[in-house]
C-alpha positions as CSV (number, residue, x, y, z in Angstrom):
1,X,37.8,140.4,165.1
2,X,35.7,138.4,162.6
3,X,37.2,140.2,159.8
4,X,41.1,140.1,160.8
5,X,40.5,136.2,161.8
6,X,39.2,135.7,158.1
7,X,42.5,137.4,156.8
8,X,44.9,136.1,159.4
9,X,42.9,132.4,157.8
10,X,43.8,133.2,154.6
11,X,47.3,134.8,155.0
12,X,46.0,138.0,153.5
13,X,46.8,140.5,156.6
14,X,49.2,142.8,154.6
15,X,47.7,146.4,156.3
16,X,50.6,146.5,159.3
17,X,53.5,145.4,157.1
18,X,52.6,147.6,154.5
19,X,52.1,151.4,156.4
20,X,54.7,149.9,158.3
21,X,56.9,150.1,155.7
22,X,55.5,153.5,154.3
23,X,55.9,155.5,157.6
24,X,58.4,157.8,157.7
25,X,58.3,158.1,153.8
26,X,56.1,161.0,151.8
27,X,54.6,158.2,149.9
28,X,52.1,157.9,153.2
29,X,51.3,161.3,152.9
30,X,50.1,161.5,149.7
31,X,48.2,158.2,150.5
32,X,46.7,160.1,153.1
33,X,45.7,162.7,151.0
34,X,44.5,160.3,148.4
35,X,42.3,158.9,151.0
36,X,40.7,162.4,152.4
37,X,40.2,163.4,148.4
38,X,39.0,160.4,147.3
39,X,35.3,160.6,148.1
40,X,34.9,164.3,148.9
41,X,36.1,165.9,146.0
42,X,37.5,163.4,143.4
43,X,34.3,161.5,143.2
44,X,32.3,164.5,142.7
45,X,34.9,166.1,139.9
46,X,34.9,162.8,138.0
47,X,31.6,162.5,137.8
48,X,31.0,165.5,136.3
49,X,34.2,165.0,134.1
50,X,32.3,161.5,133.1
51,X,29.0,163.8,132.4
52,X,30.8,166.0,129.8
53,X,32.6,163.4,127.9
54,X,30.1,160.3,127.6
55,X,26.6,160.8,128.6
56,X,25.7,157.2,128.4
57,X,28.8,156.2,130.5
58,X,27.8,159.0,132.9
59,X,24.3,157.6,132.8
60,X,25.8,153.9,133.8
61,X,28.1,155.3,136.4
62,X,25.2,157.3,138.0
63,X,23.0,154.7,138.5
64,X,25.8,151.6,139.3
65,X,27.0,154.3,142.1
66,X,23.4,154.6,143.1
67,X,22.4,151.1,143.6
68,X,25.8,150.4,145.3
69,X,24.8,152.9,147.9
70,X,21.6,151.3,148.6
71,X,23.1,148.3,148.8
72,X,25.5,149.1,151.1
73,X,23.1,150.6,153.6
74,X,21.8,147.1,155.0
75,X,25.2,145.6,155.4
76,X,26.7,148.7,157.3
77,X,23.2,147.8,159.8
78,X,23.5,144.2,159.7
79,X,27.5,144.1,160.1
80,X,28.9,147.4,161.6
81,X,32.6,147.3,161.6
82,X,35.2,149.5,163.2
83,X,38.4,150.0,160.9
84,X,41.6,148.7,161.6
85,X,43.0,152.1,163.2
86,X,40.6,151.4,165.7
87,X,40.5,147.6,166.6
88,X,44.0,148.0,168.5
89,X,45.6,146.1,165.9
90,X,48.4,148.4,166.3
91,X,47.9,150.2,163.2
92,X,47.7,154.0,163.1
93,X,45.5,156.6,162.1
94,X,48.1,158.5,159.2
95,X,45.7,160.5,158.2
96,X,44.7,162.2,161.3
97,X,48.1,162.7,162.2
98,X,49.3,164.1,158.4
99,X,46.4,166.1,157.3
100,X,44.3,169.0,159.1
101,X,41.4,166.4,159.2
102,X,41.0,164.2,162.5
103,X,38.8,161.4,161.8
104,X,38.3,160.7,165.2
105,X,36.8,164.1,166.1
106,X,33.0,164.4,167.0
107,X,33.3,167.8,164.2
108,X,34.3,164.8,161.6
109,X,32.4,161.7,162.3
110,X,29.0,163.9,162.4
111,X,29.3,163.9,158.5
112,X,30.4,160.2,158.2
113,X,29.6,156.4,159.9
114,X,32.9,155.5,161.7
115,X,31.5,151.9,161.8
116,X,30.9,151.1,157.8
117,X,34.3,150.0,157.0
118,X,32.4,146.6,155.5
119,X,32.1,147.0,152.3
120,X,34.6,149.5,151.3
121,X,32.8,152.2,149.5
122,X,36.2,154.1,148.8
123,X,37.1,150.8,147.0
124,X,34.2,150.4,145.1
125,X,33.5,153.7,144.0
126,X,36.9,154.4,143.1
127,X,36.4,151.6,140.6
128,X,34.0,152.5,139.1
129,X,35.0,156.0,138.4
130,X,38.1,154.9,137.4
131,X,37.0,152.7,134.8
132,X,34.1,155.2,133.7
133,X,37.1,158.1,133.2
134,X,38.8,155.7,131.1
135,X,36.4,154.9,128.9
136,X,35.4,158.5,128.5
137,X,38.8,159.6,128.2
138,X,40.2,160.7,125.0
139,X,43.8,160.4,125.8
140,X,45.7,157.4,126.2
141,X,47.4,159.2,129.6
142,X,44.1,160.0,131.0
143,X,42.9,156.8,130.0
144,X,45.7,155.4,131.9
145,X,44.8,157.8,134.9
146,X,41.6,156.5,135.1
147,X,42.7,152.5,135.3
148,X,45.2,153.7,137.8
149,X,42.6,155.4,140.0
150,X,41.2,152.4,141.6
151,X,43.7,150.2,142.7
152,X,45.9,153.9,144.0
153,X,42.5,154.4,146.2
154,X,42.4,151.0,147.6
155,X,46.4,151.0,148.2
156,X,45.2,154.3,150.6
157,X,43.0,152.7,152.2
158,X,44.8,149.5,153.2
159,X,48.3,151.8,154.2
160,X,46.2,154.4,156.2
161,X,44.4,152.2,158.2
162,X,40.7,152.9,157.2
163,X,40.2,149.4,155.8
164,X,41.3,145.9,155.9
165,X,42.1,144.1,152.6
166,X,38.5,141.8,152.6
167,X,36.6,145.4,152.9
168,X,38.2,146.4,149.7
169,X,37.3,143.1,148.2
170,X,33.5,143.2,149.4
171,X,33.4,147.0,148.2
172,X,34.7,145.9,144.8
173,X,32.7,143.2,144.5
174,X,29.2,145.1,145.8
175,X,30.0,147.5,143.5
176,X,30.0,145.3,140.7
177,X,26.7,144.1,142.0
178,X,25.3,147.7,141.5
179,X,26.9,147.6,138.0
180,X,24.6,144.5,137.0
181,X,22.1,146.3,138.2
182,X,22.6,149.7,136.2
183,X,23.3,147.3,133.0
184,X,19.4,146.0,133.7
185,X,17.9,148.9,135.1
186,X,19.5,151.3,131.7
187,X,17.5,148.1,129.4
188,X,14.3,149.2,131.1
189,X,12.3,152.4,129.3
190,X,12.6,155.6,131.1
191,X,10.2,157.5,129.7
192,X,6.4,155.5,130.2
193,X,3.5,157.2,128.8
194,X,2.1,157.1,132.0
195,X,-0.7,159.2,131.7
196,X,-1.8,157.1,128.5
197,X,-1.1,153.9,130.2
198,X,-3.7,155.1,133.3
199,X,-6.0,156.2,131.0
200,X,-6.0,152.6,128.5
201,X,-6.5,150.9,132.3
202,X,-8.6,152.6,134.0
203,X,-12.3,151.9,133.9
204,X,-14.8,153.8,132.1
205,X,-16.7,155.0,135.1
206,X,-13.0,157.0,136.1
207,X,-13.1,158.5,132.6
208,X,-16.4,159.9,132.7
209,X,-15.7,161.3,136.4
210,X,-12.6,162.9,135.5
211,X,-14.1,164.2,132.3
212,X,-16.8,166.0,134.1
213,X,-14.4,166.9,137.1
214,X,-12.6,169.0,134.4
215,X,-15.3,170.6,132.8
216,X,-16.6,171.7,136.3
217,X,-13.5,173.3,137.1
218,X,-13.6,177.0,136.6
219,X,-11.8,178.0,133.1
220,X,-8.8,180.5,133.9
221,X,-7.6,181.4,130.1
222,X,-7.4,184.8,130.6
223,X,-4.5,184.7,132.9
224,X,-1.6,184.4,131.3
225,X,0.1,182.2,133.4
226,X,-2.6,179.6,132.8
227,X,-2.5,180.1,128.8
């Protein structure tokens, strides 16, 4: 209710005019399809895609989709909200009634929270793997592909009924969020000499047990494994 007051405030409640005016038409369907692909199998294929082109795009997606999941976690506690095929907004559930997959079935929402419409994940991530495709791309139609990704996912989501047009915004926008974060996190060395680190810090007292812990330790050379 919160969230379709906010829209209603800001004249920005497009989702029942607009699968209104897709039903009937094959454009819903593929929306629909769009929708069930989008995180199962798309996602997954991209990133992979992004893997083999650019590895230090890959390495940016990886950890901006990472940090946009934990982000998300809290809000989906903090706020849980149904999406609008099930406030009885009079919006329907296309994809249950189009594809072999019933979102409503207890089979179905075992694997997924019915309740984490806020923020959008589909939005987000389809972003962000849209714009990491194109920059990894080495065609100007794929490159295209990819830039079209995003906004094609977010139309699914609005026409289908999963999401209302401010989830897709806070999903965008969380997911640039994570994206800051990867930028920082990727500035920070991954490999630490840890050991040498421990070592320089540690007091001498450590050093002289663990010297003598080691020499007290059975030698085990002739094994091969422990060559």
């Amino acid at each position: 209710d919160r969230v379709f007051d906010l829209e209603r405030a800001l004249g920005i409640d497009v989702e029942g005019p607009l699968q209104r005016a897709l039903l009937g038409t094959p454009w819903l369907t593929v929306l629909d399809w769009v929708y069930l692909l989008a995180q199962q199998v798309i996602l997954a294929a991209g990133i992979v895609y992004v893997y083999r082109r650019s590895r230090p795009v890959y390495r940016t997606l990886r950890t901006t989709l990472l940090a946009t999941w934990i982000l998300t976690l809290p809000v989906y506690a903090l706020f849980p909200t149904a999406p609008p095929r099930l406030t009885g907004l009079g919006l329907l559930d296309s994809v249950s009634s189009s594809t072999p997959v019933a979102l409503g079935s207890g089979s179905t929402t075992f694997f997924y929270n019915p309740y984490a419409a806020v923020p959008s994940r589909h939005a987000g991530f389809a972003r962000a793997l849209g714009i990491a495709a194109a920059l990894s791309a080495p065609s100007w139609a794929l490159r295209a592909a990819g830039l079209v990704w995003g906004p094609l996912v977010i139309l699914s989501i609005l026409a289908t009924g999963n999401h209302f047009v401010v989830d897709a915004a806070a999903g965008v926008l969380i997911t640039g969020i994570g994206f800051g974060l990867a930028l920082g996190i990727e500035r920070v060395p991954l490999r630490v000499p840890l050991l040498g680190a421990l070592r320089a810090a540690a007091p001498p007292a450590v050093g002289a047990i663990a010297v003598a812990a080691r020499r007290a330790l059975p030698r085990r050379t002739a094994d091969p494994a422990f060559a």
